[in-house]
N, C-alpha and C positions, 0 to 999 in steps of 0.2 A: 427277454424273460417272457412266460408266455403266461395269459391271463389268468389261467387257475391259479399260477403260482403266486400272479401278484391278490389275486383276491384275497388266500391265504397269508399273505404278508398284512396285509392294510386289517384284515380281520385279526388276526393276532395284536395289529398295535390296540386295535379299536378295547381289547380285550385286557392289555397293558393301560392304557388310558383308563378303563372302568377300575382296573387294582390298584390305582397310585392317585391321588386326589390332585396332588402338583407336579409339577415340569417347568426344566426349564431349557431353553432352547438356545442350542451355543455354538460358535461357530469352530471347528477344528481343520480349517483348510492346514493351516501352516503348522500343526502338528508333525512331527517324525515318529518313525513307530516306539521309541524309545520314549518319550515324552507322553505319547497317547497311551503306552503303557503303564505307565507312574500314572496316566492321570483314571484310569480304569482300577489299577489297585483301591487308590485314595478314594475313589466310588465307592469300590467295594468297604474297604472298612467304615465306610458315613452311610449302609444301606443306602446308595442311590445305584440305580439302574442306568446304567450308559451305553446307549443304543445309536448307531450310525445309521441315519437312513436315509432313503431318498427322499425329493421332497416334495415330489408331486404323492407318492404314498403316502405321506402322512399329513397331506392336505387332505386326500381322499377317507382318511382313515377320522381327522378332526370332523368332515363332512358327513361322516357316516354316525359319530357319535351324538351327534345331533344338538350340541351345545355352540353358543357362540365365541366363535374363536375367530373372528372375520379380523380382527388387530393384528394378529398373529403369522397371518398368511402369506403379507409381503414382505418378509424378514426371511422367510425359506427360500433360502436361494445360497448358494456353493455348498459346501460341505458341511453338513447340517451332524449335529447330537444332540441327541434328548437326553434329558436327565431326569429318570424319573422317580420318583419321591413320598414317601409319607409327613417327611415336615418339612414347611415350607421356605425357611431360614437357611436349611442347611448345605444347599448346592450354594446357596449365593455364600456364605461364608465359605466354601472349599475353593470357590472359583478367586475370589481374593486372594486366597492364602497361597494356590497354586499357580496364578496368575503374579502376584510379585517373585515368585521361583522361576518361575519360565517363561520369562517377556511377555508377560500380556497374555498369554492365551491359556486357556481357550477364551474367548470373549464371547460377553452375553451378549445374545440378539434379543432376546425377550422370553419372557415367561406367564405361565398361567400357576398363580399360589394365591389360595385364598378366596376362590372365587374370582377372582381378576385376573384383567391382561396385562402384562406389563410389558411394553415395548422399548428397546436402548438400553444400550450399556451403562449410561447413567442413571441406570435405575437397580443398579446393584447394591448400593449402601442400603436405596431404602426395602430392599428385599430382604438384607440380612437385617436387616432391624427388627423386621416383621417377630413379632412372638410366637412361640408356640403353645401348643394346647397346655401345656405341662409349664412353661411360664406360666402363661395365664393365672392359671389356677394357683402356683407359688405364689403370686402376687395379692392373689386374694386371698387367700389365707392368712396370708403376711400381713397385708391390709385389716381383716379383722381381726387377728394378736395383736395387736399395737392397741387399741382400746381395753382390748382384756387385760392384758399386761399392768396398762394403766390403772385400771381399776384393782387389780389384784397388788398389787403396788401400794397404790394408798389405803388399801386394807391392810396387807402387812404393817404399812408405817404405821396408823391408827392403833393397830396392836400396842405400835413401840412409843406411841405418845399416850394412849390410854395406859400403859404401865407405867412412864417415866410421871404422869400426873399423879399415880397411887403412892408411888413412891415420896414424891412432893409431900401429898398428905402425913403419909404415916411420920416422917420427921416433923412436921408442923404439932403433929397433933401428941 
């Protein structure tokens, strides 16, 4: 391959990297085309990006974006795919789901979600755990209904016991 061409390569991922805030990095040696293809659709409908590269380019290309990826580097070795992503949950939950489908693979080498590096395959539970923007924010939400509810609650009831008192009255009196 001749250097313009890889320049253009390593600048394109550099440029894939700045539009997708996670990735994650998985190994697909032992894929067949037929398996690599199932697992490129299932990308596709989860919006991730799944890209086969090599991996001194995209050492080049993490070097040139200028953030710290240095966890990340010596996990690039055979047959490298990037998965790339707007949320950070959601390749680790595809790679389980289609990983008990299809012996194990593609297996996680590591990822960057979050602001962080995640290195090992045993770090995929807790990547699919990770929340997303749109949890987040369900939970806090959720978090402050639960006191309003409460409160609106024993206003209603207040209602039905300042009634059930008048009533009291008016037979007494």
């Amino acid at each position: 391959m001749k250097k313009e061409d890889k320049a253009l390569l390593i600048d394109s991922l550099v440029e894939t990297l700045n539009n997708y805030p996670h990735f994650y990095v998985v190994d697909v040696t032992a894929l067949d085309s037929a398996t690599t293809s199932a697992l490129r659709r299932e990308c596709f409908k989860n919006e991730i990006k799944l890209q086969v590269v090599k991996n001194t380019l995209f050492i080049k290309a993490l070097d040139k974006k200028g953030e710290e990826f240095e966890a990340l580097k010596p996990i690039l070795k055979n047959t490298t795919g990037i998965m790339f992503c707007q949320t950070a949950n959601v390749p680790a939950k595809l790679i389980k789901k289609f990983a008990k489908e299809h012996g194990d693979m593609p297996a996680l080498k590591g990822a960057y979600a979050e602001e962080s590096c995640y290195v090992g395959a045993d770090q995929l539970d807790t990547l699919a755990a990770i929340k997303s923007k749109n949890e987040l924010i369900a939970d806090v939400i959720a978090a402050l209904e639960g006191p309003i509810n409460g409160v609106l609650s024993a206003l209603d009831a207040g209602t039905t016991i300042h009634g059930l008192l008048d009533a009291i009255e008016e037979k007494k009196g």
